[in-house]
C-alpha positions in Angstrom: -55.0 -49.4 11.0 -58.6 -48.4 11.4 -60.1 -51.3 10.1 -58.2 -53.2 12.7 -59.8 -51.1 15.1 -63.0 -51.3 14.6 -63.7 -55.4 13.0 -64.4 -56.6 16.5 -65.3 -53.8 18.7 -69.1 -53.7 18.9 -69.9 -50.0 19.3 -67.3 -49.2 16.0 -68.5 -52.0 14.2 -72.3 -52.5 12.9 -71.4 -56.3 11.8 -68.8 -56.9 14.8 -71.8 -56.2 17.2 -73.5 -59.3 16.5 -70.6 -61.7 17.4 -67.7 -59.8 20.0 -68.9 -58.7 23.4 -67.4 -56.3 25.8 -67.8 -55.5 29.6 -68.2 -51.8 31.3 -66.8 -51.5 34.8 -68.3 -49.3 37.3 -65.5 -47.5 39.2 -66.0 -44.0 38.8 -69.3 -43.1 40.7 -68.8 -38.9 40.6 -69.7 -36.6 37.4 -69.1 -33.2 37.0 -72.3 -32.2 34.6 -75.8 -32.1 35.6 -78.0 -33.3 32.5 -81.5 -32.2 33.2 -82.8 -36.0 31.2 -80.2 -37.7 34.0 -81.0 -39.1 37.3 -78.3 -41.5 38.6 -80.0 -42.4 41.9 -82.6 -44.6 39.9 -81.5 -48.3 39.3 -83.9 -51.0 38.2 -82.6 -54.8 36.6 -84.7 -54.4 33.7 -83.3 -50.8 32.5 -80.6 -50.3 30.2 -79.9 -46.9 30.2 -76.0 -45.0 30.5 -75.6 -44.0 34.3 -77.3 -47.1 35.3 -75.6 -50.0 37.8 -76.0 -52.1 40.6 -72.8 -51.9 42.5 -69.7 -49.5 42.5 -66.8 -51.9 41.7 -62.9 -51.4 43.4 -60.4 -51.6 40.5 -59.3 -54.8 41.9 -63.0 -56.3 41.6 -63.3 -54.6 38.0 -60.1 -56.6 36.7 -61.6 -59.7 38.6 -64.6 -59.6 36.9 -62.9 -59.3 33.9 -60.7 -62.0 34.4 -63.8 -64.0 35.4 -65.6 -63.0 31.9 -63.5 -62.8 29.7 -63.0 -67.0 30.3 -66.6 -67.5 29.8 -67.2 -65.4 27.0 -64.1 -66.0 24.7 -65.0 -62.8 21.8 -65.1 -60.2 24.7 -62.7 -57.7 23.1 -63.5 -55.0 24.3 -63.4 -53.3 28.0 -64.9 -50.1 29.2 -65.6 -47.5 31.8 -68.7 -45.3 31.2 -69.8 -44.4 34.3 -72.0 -44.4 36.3 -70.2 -41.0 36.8 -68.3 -39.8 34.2 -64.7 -41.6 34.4 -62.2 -38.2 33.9 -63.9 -36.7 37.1 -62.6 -40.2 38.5 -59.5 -40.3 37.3 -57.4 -42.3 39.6 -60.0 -45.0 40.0 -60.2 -45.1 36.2 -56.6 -44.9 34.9 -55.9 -47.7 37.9 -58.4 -49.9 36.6 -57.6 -49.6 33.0 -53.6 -50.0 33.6 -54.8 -53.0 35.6 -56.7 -54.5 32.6 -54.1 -53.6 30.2 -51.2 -55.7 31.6 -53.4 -58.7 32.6 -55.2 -58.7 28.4 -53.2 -56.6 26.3 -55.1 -57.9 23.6 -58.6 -56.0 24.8 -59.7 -52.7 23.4 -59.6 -50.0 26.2 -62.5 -47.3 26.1 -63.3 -44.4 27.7 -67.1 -42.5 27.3 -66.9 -39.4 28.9 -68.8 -35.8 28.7 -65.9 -34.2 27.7 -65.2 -31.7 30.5 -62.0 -32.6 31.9 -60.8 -34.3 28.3 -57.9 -31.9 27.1 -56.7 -32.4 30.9 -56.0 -36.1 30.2 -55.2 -36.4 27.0 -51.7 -37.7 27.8 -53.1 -40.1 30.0 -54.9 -41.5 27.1 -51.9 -41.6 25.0 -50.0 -43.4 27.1 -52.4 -46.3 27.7 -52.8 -46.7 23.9 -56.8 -45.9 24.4 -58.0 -45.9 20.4 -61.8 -45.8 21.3 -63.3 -42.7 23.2 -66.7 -41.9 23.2 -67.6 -38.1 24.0 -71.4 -37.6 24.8 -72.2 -33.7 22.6 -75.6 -32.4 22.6 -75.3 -29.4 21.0 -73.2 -26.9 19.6 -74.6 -23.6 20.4 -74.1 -22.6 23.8 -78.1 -21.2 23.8 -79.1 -24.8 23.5 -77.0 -26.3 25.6 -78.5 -24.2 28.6 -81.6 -25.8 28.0 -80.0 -29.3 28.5 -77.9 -28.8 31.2 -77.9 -27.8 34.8 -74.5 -27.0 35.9 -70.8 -27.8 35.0 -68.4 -28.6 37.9 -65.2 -27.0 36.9 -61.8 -27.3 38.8 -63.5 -26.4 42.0 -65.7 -24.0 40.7 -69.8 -24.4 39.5 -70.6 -22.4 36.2 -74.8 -22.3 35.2 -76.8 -21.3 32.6 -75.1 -20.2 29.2 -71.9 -19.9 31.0 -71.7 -23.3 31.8 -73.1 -24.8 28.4 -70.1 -22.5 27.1 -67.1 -24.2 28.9 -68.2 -27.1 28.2 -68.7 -26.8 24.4 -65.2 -25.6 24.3 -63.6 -28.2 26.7 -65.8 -30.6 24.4 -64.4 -29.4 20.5 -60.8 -29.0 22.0 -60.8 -32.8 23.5 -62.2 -34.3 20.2 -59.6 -32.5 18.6 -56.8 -33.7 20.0 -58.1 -36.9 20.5 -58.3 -37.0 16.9 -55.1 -35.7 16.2 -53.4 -38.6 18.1 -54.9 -41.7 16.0 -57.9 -41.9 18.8 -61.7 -43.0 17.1 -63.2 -40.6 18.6 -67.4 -41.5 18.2 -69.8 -38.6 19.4 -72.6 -39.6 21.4 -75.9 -36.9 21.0 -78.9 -37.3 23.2 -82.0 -36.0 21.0 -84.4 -34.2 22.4 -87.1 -33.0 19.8 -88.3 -30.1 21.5 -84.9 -29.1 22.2 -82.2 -29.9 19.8 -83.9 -31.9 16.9 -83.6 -29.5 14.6 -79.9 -28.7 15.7 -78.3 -32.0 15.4 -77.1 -32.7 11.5 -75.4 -29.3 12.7 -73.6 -31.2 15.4 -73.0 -33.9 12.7 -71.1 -31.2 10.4 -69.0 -29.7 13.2 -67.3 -33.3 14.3 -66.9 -34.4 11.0 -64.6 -31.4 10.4 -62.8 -32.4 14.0 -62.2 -35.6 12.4 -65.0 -37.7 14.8 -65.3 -41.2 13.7 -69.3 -41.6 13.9 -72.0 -39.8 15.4 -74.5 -42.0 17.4 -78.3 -40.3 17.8 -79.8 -41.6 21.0 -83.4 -41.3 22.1 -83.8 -39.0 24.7 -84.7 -42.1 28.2 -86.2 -40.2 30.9 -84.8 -41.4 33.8 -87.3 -41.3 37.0 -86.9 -37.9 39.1 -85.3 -36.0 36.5 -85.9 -32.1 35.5 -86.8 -33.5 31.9 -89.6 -36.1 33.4 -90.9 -33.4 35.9 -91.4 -31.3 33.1 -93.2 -34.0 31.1 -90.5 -33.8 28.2 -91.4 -36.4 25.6 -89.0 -38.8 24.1 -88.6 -38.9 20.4 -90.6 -41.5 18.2 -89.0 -44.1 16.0 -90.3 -41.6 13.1 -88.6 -38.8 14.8 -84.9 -40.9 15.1 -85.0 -42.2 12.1 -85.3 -38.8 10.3 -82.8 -37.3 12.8 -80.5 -40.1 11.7 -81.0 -40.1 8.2 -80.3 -36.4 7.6 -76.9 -36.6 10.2 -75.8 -39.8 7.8 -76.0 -37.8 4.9 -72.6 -35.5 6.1 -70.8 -38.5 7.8 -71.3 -42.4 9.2 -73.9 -42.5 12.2 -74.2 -45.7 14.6 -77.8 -47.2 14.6 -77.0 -50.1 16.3 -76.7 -48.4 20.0 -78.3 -50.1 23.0 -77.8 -47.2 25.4 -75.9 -49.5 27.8 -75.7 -49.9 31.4 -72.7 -48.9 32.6 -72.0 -52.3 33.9 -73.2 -53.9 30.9 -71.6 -56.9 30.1 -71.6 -59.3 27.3 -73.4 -59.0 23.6 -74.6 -55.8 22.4 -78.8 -56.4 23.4 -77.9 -59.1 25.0 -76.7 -57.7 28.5 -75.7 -60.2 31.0 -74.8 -58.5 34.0 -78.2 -58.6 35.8 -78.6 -62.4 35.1 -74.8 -63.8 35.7 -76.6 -67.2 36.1 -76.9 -67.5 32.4 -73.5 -67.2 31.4 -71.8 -69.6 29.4 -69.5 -72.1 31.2 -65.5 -71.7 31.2 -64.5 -72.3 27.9 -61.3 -73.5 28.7 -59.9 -71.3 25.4 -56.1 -69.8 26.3 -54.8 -66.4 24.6 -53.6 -68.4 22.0 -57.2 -70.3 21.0 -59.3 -67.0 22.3 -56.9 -65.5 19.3 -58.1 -68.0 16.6 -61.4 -68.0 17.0 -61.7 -63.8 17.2 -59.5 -64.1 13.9 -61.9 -66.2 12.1 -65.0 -64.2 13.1 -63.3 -61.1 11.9 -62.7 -62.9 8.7 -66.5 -63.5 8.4 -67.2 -60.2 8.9 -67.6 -57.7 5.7 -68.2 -54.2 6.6 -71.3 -52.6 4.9 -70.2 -50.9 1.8 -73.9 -49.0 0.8 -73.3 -45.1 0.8 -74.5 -44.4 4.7 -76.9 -41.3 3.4 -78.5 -43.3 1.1 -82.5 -43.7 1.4 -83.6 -47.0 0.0 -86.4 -46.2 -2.2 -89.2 -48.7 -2.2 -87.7 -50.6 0.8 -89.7 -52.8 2.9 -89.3 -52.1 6.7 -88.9 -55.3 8.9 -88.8 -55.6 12.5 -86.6 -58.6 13.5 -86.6 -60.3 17.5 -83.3 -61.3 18.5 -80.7 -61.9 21.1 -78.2 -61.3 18.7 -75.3 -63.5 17.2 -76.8 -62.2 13.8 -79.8 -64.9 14.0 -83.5 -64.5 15.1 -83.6 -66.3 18.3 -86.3 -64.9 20.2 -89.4 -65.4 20.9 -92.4 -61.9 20.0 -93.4 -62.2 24.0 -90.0 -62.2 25.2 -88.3 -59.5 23.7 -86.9 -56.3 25.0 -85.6 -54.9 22.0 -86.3 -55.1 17.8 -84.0 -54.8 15.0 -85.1 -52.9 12.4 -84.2 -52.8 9.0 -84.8 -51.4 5.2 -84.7 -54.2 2.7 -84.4 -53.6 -1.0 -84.2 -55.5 -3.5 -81.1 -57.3 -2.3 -79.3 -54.4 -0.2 -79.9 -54.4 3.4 -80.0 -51.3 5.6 -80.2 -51.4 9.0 -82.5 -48.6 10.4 -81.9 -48.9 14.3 -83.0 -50.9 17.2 -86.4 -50.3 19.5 -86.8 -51.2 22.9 -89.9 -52.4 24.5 -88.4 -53.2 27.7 -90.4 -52.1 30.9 -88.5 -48.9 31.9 -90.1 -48.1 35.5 -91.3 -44.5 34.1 -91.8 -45.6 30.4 -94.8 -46.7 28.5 -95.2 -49.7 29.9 -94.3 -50.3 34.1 -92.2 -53.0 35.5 -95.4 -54.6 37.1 -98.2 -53.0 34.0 -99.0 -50.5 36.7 -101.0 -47.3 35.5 -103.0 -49.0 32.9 -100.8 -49.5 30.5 -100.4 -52.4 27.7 -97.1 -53.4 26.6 -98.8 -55.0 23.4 -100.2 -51.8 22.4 -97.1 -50.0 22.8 -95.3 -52.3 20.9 -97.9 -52.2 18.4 -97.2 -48.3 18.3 -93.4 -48.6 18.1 -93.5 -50.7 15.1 -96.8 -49.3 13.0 -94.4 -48.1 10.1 -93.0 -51.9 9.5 -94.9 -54.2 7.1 -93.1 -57.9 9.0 -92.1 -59.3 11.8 -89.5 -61.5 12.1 -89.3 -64.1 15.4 -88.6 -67.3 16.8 -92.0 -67.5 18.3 -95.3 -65.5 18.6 -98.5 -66.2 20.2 -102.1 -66.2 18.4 -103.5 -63.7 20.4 -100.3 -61.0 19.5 -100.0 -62.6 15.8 -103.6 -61.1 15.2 -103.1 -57.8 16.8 -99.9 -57.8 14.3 -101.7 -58.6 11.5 -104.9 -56.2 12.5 -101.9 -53.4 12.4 -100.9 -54.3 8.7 -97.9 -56.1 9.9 -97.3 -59.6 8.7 -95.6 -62.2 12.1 -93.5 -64.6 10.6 -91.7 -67.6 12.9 -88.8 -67.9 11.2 -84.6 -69.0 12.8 -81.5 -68.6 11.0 -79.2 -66.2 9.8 -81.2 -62.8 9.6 -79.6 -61.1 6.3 -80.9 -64.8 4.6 -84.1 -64.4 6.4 -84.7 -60.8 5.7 -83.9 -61.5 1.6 -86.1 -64.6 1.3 -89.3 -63.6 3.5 -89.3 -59.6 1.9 -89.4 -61.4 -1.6 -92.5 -63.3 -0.8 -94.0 -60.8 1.3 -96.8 -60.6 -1.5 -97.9 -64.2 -0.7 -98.4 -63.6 3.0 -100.3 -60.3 2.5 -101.9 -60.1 -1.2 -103.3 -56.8 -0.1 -100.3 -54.7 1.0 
């Protein structure tokens, strides 16, 4: 039954990402916890970030763009609501919208990812629409932490602050994971890390939903979004250093995700490959019917083999590769052009995939929509990558490719099938640098 589940949903499935898409639909525009890293006001094309959307959809327009999708992209499976509010302090607009999708593709996966405030109150709800995937966003679970994360909590008409409110939600937070668990739901925990803040406090997080019975635990960078509490203060995201330790001492107690993109939440389309700012590049109408859309979801299934490498496990002596893709499990993009690396562990021949690293502009990152402030996108690439030894792209410049290889990192133009890729180029790594 869980295997079923998760084969070709792309946030449950580290292989099924590369191959099944799914859409998020923006209908519920209110939330009910202030997050002091949040600022939902800020919208720019080239962020991907949760809270993050263009327009506020009807649920009407929601199930037409579905119905308009899902005939262009024919191994969407999966359909969403994830904000740009949180959807259970919209419930009508999101139960509407998901009963809508439900009779017109029966065969879709329905998610929900909410904070977990209002959860225990519409637990039935998610029973009866036979919603299997819901993704709770935790950061913490000690109330003294919490405080230093959150605002306020809006509570059945009333505000709670401070410890109170950290508190209420803890408990409305364990009590909806639960149940959700209880009732056959895979429940994954989302956790925002914030070194300074709750670093140190995570693999505790990691321990408590395991014993709920939480299907994964995801560890997100901390984005600061522009005009929030967190970037007035000059909080500092996490490195890749800092995640990857994070992540490796959380997947010793139970699986974590480390193939997040911290999606829009109208993100349609391939994990990293996020269509709904650039509609123009759609594929055209298959043509496919339920019955055809069927087969060919059936056969990629049947090419996928889940990972079977203990998910604690620390390769020893593994080479770290960064790979440029726009997914479909094949490097297809070009050094200069992309917005995100996949990085990897490689070992002899086991494969571990190690997480994914944006370089995208963010309008108050490291590098400015227009390279405002001074800032050089190739030096902050160079930065995000110092602890990989190759590089792994469809195309790279001379001017980058010698920066790369002034860093210790080897730029390789290479296309096909990464996991081939990654094997044959990390055996011969010694002929491309004799001194590494």
């Amino acid at each position: 039954m869980e295997t079923a589940l998760i084969l070709n949903h792309p946030c449950y499935s580290e292989e099924a990402h590369h191959h099944f898409a799914r859409m998020h639909a923006a209908v519920a525009p209110k939330c009910n916890v202030s997050c002091h890293y949040c600022n939902r006001k800020f919208d720019c094309a080239n962020e991907s970030r949760p809270g993050v959307v263009s327009k506020l959809l009807s649920p009407e327009e929601a199930l037409h763009k579905m119905v308009e999708f899902s005939a262009r992209l024919p191994t969407l499976t999966v359909f969403g609501i994830a904000g740009p509010g949180d959807p259970l302090a919209n419930p009508e607009q999101t139960f509407r919208t998901l009963r809508l999708v439900k009779h017109a593709f029966p065969d879709v996966h329905l998610c929900l990812s909410t904070n977990g405030l209002m959860l225990p109150e519409y637990i039935d709800e998610i029973h009866e629409l036979g919603i299997k995937h819901v993704t709770v966003t935790l950061n913490a679970v000690d109330e003294h932490i919490g405080k230093q994360l959150y605002g306020y909590v809006r509570y059945k008409g009333k505000m709670y602050y401070g410890k109170e409110a950290a508190a209420l939600l803890l408990q409305q937070q364990l009590r909806g994971i639960k149940q959700l668990t209880a009732n056959g739901v895979l429940c994954k925990v989302n956790s925002v890390l914030v070194p300074q803040i709750n670093g140190r406090h995570l693999p505790e997080v990691t321990a408590v939903i395991k014993e709920l019975g939480a299907f994964s635990h995801n560890i997100m960078p901390l984005i600061l979004s522009p005009g929030s509490k967190f970037e007035k203060e000059g909080i500092k995201p996490p490195s890749p250093g800092e995640v990857v330790q994070v992540q490796q001492a959380s997947a010793r107690i139970m699986p974590v995700m480390r193939h997040c993109r911290q999606c829009r939440a109208d993100a349609v389309g391939l994990l990293g490959a996020d269509l709904s700012q650039t509609p123009d590049m759609l594929p055209p109408k298959e043509g496919l019917d339920a019955e055809k859309r069927m087969e060919l979801r059936e056969r990629l299934v049947s090419q996928i083999q889940e990972r079977t490498a203990p998910q604690g496990e620390v390769l020893e002596h593994a080479v770290r590769v960064a790979v440029a893709t726009r997914g479909s499990n094949v490097i297809n993009q070009h050094f200069g052009h992309a917005k995100e690396f996949v990085i990897y562990d490689v070992a002899g021949e086991t494969i571990r995939l190690v997480g994914v690293r944006k370089v995208q502009a963010y309008c108050n990152g490291t590098a400015d929509c227009r390279s405002k402030g001074g800032h050089n996108p190739l030096a902050d690439t160079l930065e995000m990558l110092q602890d990989c030894r190759l590089l792994l792209c469809s195309g790279i410049g001379k001017a980058p490719s010698l920066k790369l290889m002034q860093a210790g990192i080897v730029p390789l133009i290479r296309k096909g099938p990464i996991d081939e890729q990654l094997l044959e180029n990390v055996r011969y790594l010694s002929y491309f640098a004799p001194n590494h």
